[in-house]
C-alpha positions in Angstrom: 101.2 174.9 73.9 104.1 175.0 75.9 107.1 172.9 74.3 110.7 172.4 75.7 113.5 171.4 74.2 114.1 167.8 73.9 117.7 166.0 75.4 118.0 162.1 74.8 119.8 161.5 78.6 121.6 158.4 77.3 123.7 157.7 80.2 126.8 156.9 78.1 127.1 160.2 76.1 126.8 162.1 79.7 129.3 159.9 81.5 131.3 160.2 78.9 130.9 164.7 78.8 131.4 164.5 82.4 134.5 162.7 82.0 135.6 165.0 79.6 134.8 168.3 81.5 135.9 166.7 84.8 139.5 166.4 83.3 139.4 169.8 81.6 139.1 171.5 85.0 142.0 169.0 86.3 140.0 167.3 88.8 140.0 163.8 90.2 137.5 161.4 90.0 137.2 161.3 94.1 137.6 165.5 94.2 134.4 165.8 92.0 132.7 163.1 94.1 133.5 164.7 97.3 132.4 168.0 95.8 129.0 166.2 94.8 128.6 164.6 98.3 128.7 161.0 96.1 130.5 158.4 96.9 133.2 157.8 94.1 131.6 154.1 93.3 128.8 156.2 92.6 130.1 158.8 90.0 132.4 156.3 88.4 129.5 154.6 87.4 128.0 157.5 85.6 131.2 158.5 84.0 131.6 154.8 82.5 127.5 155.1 81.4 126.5 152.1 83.7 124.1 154.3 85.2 120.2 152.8 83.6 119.1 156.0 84.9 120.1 159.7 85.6 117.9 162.4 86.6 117.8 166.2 85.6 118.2 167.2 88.9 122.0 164.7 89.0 122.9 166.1 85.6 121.9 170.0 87.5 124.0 169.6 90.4 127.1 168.0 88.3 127.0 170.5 85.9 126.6 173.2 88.7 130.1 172.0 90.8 131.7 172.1 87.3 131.2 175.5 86.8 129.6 174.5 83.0 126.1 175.2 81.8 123.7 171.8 81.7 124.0 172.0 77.8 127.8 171.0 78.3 126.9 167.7 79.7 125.6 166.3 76.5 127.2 165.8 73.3 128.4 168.5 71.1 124.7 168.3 69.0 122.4 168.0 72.2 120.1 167.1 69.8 121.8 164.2 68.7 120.4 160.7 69.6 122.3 157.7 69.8 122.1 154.8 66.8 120.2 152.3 69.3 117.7 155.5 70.1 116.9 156.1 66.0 116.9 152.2 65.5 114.1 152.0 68.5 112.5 154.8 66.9 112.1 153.8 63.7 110.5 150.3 64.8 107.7 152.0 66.7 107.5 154.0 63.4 107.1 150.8 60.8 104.5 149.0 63.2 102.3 152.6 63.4 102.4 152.0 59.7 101.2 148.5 59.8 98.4 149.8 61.9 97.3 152.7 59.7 96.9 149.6 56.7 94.9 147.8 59.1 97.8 144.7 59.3 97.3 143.6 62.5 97.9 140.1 61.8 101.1 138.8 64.5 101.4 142.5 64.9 100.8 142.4 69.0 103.7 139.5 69.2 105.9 142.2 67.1 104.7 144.9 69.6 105.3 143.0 72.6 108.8 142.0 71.8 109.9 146.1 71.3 108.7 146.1 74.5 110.8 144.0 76.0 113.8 145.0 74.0 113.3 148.6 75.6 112.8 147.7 79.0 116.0 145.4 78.5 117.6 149.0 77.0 117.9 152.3 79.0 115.5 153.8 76.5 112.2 153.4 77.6 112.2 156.2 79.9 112.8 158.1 76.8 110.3 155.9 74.6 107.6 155.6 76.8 105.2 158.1 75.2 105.4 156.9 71.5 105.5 153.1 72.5 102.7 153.2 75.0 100.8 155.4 72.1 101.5 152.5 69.5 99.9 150.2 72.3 96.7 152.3 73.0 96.6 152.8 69.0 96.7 149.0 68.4 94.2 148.2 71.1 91.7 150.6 70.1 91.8 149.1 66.3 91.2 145.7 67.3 88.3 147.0 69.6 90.0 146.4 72.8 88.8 149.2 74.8 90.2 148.6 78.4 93.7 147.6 77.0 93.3 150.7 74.8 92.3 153.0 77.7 95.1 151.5 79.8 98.2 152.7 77.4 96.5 156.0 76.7 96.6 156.4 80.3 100.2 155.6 80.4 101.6 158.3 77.8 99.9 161.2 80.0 101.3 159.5 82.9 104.5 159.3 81.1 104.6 162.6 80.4 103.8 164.2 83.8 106.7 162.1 85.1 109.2 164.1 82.9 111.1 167.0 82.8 112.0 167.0 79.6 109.8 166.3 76.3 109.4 167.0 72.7 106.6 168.8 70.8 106.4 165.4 68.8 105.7 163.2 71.7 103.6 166.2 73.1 101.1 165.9 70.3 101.1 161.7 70.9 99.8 162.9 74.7 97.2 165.4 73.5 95.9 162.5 71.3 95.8 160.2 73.7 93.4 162.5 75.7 91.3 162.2 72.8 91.3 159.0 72.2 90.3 158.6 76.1 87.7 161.0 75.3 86.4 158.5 72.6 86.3 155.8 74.8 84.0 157.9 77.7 81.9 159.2 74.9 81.4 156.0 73.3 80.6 154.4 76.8 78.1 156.9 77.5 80.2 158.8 80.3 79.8 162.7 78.8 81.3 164.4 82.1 85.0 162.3 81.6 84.5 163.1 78.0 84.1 166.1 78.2 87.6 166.3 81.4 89.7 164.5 78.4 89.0 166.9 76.1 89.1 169.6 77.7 92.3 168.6 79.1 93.6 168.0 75.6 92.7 171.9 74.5 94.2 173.0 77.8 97.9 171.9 76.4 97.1 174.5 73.5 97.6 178.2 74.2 95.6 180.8 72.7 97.8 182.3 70.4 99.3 179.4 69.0 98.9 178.7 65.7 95.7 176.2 65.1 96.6 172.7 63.8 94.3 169.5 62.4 94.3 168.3 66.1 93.3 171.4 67.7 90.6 171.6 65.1 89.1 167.8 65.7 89.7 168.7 69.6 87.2 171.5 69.1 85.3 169.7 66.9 84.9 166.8 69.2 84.0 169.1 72.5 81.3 170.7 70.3 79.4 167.4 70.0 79.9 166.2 73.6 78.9 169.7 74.9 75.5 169.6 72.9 75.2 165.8 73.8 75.2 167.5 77.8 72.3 170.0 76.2 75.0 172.8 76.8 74.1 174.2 73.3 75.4 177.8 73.3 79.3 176.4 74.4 78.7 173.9 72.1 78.7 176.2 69.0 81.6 178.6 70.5 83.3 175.4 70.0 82.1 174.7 66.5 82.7 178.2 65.5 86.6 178.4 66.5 87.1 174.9 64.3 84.7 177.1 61.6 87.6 179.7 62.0 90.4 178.0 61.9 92.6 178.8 59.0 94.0 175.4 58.9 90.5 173.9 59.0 90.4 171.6 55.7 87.0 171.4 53.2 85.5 168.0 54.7 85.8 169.3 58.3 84.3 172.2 57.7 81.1 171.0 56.1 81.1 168.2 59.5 81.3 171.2 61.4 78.4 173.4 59.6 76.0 170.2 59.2 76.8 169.6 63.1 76.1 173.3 64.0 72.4 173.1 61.9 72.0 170.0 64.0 72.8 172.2 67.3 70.5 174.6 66.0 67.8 172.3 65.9 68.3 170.3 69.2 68.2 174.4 70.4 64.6 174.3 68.9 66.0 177.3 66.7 64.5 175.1 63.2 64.8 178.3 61.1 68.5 178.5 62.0 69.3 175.2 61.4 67.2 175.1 57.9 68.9 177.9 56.6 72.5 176.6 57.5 71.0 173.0 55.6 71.0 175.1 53.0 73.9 177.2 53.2 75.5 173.8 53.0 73.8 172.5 50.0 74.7 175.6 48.2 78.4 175.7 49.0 79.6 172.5 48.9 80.0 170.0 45.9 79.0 166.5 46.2 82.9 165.3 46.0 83.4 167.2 49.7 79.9 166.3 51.2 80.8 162.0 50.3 78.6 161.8 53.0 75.5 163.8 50.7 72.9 160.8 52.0 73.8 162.2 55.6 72.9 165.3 54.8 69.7 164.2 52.9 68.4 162.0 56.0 68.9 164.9 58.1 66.7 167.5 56.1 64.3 164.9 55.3 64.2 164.5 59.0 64.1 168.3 60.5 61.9 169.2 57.6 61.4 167.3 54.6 59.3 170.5 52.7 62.3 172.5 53.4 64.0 172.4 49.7 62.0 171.7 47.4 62.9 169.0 44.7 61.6 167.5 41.3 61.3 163.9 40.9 63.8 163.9 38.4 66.4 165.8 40.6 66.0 163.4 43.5 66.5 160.6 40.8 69.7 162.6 40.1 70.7 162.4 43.7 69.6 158.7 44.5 72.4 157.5 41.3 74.9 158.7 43.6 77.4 156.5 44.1 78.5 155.4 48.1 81.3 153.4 49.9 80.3 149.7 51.5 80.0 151.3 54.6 77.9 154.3 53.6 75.1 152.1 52.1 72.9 151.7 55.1 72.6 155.6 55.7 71.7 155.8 51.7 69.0 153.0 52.1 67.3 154.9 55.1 67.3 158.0 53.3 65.6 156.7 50.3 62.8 155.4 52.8 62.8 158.6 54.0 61.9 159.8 50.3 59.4 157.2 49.7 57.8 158.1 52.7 57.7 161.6 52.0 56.2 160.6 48.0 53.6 158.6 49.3 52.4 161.4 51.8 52.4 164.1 49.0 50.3 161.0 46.5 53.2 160.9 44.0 52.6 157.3 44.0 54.9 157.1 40.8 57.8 158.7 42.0 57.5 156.8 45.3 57.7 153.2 43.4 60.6 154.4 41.4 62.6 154.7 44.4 61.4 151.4 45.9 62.9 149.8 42.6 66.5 151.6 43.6 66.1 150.2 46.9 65.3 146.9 46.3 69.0 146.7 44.0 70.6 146.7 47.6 68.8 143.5 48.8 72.3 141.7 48.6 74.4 144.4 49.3 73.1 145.7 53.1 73.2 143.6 55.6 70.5 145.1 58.1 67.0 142.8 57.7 64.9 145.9 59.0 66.5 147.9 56.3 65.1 145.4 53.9 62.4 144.4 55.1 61.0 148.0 55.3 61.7 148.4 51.4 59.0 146.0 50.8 57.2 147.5 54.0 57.0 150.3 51.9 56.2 149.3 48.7 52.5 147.4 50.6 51.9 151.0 52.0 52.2 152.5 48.9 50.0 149.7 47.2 47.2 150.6 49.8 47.2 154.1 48.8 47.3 153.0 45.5 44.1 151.0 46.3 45.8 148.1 44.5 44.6 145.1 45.5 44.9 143.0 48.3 47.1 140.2 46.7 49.5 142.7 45.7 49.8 144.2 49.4 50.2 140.6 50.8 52.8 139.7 48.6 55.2 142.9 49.8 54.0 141.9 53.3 55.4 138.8 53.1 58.6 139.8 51.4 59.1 142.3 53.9 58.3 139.6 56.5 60.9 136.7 54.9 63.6 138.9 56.2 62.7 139.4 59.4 63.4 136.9 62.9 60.2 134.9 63.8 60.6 136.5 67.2 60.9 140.2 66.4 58.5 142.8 67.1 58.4 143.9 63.4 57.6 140.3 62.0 55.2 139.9 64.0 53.8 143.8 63.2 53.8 142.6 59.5 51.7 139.1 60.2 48.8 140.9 62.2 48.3 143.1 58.9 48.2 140.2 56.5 46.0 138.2 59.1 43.8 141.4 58.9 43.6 141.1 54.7 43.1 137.7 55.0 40.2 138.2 57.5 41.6 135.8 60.4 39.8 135.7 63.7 42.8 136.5 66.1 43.6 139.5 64.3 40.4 140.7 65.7 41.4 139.7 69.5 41.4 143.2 71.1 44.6 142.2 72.9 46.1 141.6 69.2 45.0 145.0 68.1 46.2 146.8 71.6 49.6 144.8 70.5 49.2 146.0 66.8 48.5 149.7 67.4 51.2 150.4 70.0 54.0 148.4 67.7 52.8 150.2 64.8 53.1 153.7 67.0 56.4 153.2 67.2 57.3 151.4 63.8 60.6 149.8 62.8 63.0 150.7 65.0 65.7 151.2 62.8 64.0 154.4 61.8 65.7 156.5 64.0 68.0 159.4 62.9 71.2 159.8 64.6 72.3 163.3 64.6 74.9 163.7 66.9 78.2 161.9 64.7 80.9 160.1 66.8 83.5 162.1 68.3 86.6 162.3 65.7 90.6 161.1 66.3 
């Protein structure tokens, strides 16, 4: 990445050198402005710091008729920024904090008022990138896409329009391509994506030295790239985060469960099999936190692929998950019953059901429930239990379930069949029946492409 030096052009500190240097070659104020081709209204006014703006290319050509590099035009410390600068600063610094704790409560009144304070300031030339990044930030927390999308758009613009920038604010830009990148993705527009990504590596040279960004950048490109079915860039890109030296424990394992997922959208299952279990053999469950992930994606590409006793799945199922994790654990646990039932370990199948059926309270998904006790009726019929027994679980599953879903409805034609009533024997019920029950509940599908990463 290419970074320059950063100068805070605070109109009052260069009047003020100008002044200073003006005097040291014993010229007058109309001399220098004659020399400049300005009028002397003109120069007085950035001497005195009354100028809002003043361009590079002004601070050039003064600096040029003085005889004095550009660097002499700013205060001794061209680093230094003034008070009112810092104070600015440091506000768009506290209300980033607010965001990361999720306080968002009277936090876009607090945002809107910096904004005006800036614009009333000669600072938010110099300010625009990290304010307009707070914006975008804010917006995309509070699920606001088009606002969000607007103020990412604003830092690159922001950026292209200066001359000068720092590597700081550079990183705020490269972010804001992937946040834009989020946005397409999650919109289902790959190909502008896949541009913001890019865009975002692009401000990364080769030979620089790999940070966390650069490594979710990658990570992120790799999953829109196999999205596009462009498999073989999409694991180039997996491989360099792989690489990376600065690549931390929990990414890697993302970035090896993606690449066995690659593999199998590839249709190159022995490849991703034996990275599944690479990954199983490597990696404790305090890095994988999300193990039921992992589970529902082997059950998935091959659920004879590792082969476990009862006792060790028990093992896994005790596992403990966040709030927001308990959805993927319930689906994986169907997967397991599933795959008991198949295999006739009848036993083992209805000693999962009872772990599933703790979680009746706790997820708040009806198809996730209802299939629990979906289940539980198919594994009666195997059973050859009887009929009363099936019923009941068909009609728990069905208590969960909307009158006017597919899946209620799915669950009433089979305990009309038990019961022996006459419509279940319409053949345009049973055409209805055997296509539903083709598909099956829909939330059975597997996601295995993640979300892109910021």
């Amino acid at each position: 990445m290419t970074v320059q030096k950063v100068y805070i052009l605070d109109p009052a500190v260069v009047g003020l050198k100008i002044r200073e240097l003006r005097k040291q070659k014993k010229l007058t104020l109309s001399e220098l402005a004659a020399a400049l081709k300005y009028a002397t209204g003109k120069l007085s006014k950035i001497e005195n710091g009354k100028r809002a703006k003043i361009s590079i290319e002004e601070i050039e050509e003064i600096a040029s008729v003085l005889g004095v590099p550009v660097e002499s035009l700013f205060d001794t410390d061209p680093f230094k920024k003034s008070e009112e600068y810092e104070r600015f600063l440091e506000q768009i610094s506290q209300l980033e904090f607010k965001i990361q704790l999720g306080l968002f409560k009277t936090l876009d009144k607090k945002i809107e008022h910096l904004g005006e304070k800036l614009e009333e300031s000669s600072f938010l030339d110099h300010l625009a990138i990290p304010y307009y990044f707070l914006c975008g930030r804010y917006y995309m927390n509070i699920r606001h896409f088009e606002k969000a999308y607007h103020h990412f758009n604003l830092v690159i613009g922001s950026e292209q329009n200066s001359e000068l920038i720092s590597e700081e604010f550079i990183e705020k830009t490269v972010q804001s391509y992937n946040y834009l990148s989020i946005i397409e993705y999650d919109n289902n527009r790959l190909k502008e994506a896949l541009f913001y990504v890019t865009s975002a590596l692009h401000r990364y040279q080769e030979d620089e030295e790999s940070t966390q960004n650069l490594n979710l950048l990658l990570y992120n490109a790799g999953i829109i790239y196999a999205r596009l079915g462009d498999y073989g860039v999409s694991r180039y890109y997996i491989k360099r985060c792989i690489d990376s030296e600065s690549i931390d424990q929990q990414l890697l394992y993302e970035c090896l469960v993606l690449e066995s997922v690659n593999y199998y959208l590839d249709e190159q299952k022995e490849y991703a099999i034996k990275q599944l279990q690479k990954i199983l053999q490597h990696f404790p469950k305090n890095i994988a936190v999300n193990i039921f992930e992992l589970w529902e994606l082997i059950l998935f590409i091959d659920p004879g692929m590792i082969a476990l006793s009862s006792s060790e799945v028990l093992e896994i199922i005790q596992t403990d998950v966040p709030a927001d994790r308990l959805e993927v654990k319930l689906n994986c646990l169907h997967l397991w019953v599933k795959q008991a039932i198949k295999t006739s370990d009848y036993i083992h199948a209805y000693q999962i059901i009872t772990e599933c059926k703790k979680y009746d309270r706790m997820v708040i998904n009806p198809l996730l429930k209802a299939y629990t006790y979906y289940l539980e009726a198919e594994a009666y019929r195997k059973m050859e239990q009887s009929d009363d027994k099936v019923i009941l679980a068909l009609k728990q599953a069905a208590s969960f379930l909307d009158k006017e879903s597919l899946e209620y409805w799915l669950i009433q034609y089979e305990i009309g069949q038990l019961q022996g009533e006459a419509w279940c024997n319409h053949p345009g019920s049973q055409m209805f029946y055997y296509n539903l029950k083709e598909s099956g509940f829909q939330h059975q599908t597997i996601k295995l492409l993640p979300n892109l990463k910021s």
